[in-house]
N, C-alpha and C positions, 0 to 999 in steps of 0.2 A: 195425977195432978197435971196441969198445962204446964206449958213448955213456956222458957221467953223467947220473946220473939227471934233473938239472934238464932236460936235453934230450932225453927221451924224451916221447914223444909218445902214449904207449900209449892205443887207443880197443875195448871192448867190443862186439860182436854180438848181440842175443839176441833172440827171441820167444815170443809164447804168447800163450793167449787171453785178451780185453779180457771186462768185464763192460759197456765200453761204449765205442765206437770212438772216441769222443773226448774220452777219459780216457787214463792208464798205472795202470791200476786192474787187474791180472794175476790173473784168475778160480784157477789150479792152477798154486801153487810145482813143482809135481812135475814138469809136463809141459813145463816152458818149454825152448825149445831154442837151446842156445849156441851159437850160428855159430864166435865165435871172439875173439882176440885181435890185433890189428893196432898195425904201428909209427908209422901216420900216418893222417891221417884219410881220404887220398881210396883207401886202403884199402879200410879201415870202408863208406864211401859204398859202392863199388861190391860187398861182401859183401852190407849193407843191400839196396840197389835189387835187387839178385839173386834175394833171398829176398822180398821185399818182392812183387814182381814174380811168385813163385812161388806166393805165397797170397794174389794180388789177388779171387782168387771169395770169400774167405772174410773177410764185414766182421769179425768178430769178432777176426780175427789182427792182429798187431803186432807190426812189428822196432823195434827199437827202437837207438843209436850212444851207447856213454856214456864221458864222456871220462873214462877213469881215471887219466890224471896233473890232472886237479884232483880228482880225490879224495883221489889219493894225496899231494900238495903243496900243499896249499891254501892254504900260507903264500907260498907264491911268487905263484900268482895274486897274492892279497891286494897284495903289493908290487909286480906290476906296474903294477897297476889307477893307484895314487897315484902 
């Protein structure tokens, strides 16, 4: 059965190229590439390291793991933090 929403856990995939590898400073909205959407994070991690892994000759790339339920709830964090 689904989950509600406060217990989702949803985390983002994504890459493309840096203007500098130790920044999240993304050279070309066009070409960045969405790995995907995941229900938890150690998910995420191992899409991440996958891909991550798959464009290690290339400093310029970057995956990047963004946790979309604090995007999308941000009041909840908020109130667990206190």
């Amino acid at each position: 059965m689904g989950r509600a929403m406060g217990e989702n856990k949803m985390h983002l995939v994504f890459g493309g190229h840096v203007s500098d590898p130790r920044t999240l400073d993304f050279d070309d909205f066009s070409s960045m590439h969405i790995v995907g959407i995941y229900p938890n994070y150690e998910e995420a991690e191992e899409a991440w390291r996958a891909w991550a892994q798959r464009t290690v000759d290339d400093a310029g790339m970057k995956y990047v793991v963004v946790h979309l339920h604090r995007l999308l709830e941000p009041d909840v964090i908020k109130s667990a933090k206190k």
